[in-house]
N, C-alpha and C positions, 0 to 999 in steps of 0.2 A: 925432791922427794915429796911424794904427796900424803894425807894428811888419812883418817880411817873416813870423813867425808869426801875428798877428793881437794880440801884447799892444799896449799904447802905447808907444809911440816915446820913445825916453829918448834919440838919436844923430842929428843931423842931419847935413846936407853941412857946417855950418859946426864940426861937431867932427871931424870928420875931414880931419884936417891933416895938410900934407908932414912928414913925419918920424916920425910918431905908429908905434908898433907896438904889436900885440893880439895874446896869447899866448891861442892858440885850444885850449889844452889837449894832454895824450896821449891817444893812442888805440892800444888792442890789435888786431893783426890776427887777426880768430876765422875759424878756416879753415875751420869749413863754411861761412860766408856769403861766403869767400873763394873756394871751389870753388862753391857754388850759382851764385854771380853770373857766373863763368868758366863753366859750362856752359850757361847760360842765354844769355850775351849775347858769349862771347869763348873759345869751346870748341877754344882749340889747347892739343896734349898737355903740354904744359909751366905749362900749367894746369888741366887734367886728371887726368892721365894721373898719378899718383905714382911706380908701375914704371920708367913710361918715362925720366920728368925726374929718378928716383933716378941711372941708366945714362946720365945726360945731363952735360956741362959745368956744370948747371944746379947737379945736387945734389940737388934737391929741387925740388916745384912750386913756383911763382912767381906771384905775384898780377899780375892780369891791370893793366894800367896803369890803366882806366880804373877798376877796383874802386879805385885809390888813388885817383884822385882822386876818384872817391865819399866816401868817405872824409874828402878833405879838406875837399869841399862841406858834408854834416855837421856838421862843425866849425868852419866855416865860420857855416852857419844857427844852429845849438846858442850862439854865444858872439857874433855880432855881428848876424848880420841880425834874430834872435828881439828885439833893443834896439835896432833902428837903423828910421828914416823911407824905407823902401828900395823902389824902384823896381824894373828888371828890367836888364837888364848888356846892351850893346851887343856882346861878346864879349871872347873871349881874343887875347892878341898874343902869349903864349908858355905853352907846355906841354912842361916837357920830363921824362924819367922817367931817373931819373942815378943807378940801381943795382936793383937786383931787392929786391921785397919778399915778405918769409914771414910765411906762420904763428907769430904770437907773437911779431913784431915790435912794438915799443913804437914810435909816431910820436908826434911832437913838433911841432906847428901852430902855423906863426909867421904872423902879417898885418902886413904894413908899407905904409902910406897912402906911394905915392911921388907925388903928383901929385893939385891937384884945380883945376875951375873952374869958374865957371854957365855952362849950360848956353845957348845962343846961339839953339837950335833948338827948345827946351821949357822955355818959361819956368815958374818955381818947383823946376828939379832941376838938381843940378850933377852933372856927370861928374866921378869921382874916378878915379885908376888907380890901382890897389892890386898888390902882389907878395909871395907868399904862398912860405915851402919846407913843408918835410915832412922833420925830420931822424931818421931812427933811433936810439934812445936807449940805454943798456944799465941796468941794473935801480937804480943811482942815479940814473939822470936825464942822467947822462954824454953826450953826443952823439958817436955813431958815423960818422955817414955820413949825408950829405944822400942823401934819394931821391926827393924830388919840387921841382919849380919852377913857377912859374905866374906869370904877369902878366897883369891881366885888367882892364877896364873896369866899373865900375857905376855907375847913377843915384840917386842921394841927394836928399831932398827939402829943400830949404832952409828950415830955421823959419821965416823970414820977418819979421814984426814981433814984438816982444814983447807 
């Protein structure tokens, strides 16, 4: 069984348990990929615009939300699905963005398995519900401020027999 990268599957539905949390790593926010992706996919001036979002409430540009959760997707593939028996996700039940992030912000990638069970409609895959933050860190690892949430569904393949 292969892996959501194509390695082998080291993670079934039946290791991923209610309670279980996966420390999906830090990540640096690099602000040209920060601003490319804002001008490409989400080109408002407060993610643009430096001048402008400097003379703004803002302060400074702000990364567009869905650059974060890109981000946390990444992070996401990089440390669970690249090991796990993974299927394709039914969607999200929450998304929310709970402070502005910048250039040179440190994130902190939490995964918490809150919910899992076979699947009723596809047999050999259990739905798991997973809830994931995104905390800001300061340069010891310290946690500042949560800035991203997420609740989301995905398909896991059940080993099966041994």
């Amino acid at each position: 069984m292969r892996s959501g990268t194509g390695a082998e599957a080291e993670l079934f539905f039946e290791d991923l348990t209610p309670g279980r949390t996966f420390d999906l790593g830090v990540t640096t926010v690099d602000e040209a990929e920060m601003v490319a992706f804002a001008r490409r996919f989400d080109p408002q001036w407060y993610h643009v615009d430096p001048t402008t979002a400097a003379r703004s409430h803002h302060g400074r540009l702000i990364a567009s939300g869905f650059f974060t959760v890109s981000l946390f997707m990444r992070a996401y593939v990089d440390h669970l699905l690249s090991r796990a028996a993974a299927d394709a996700s039914p969607g999200l039940e929450e998304l929310r963005w709970l402070a502005p992030v910048h250039a040179g912000d440190r994130l902190a990638v939490r995964l918490d398995v809150l919910g899992s069970k076979p699947s009723t409609a596809r047999p050999g895959l259990g739905t798991v519900t997973l809830g994931a933050t995104m905390t800001r860190v300061d340069a010891d690892g310290r946690p500042e401020r949560e800035v991203l949430r997420t609740r989301f569904r995905g398909w896991f393949v059940l080993r099966g027999p041994a």
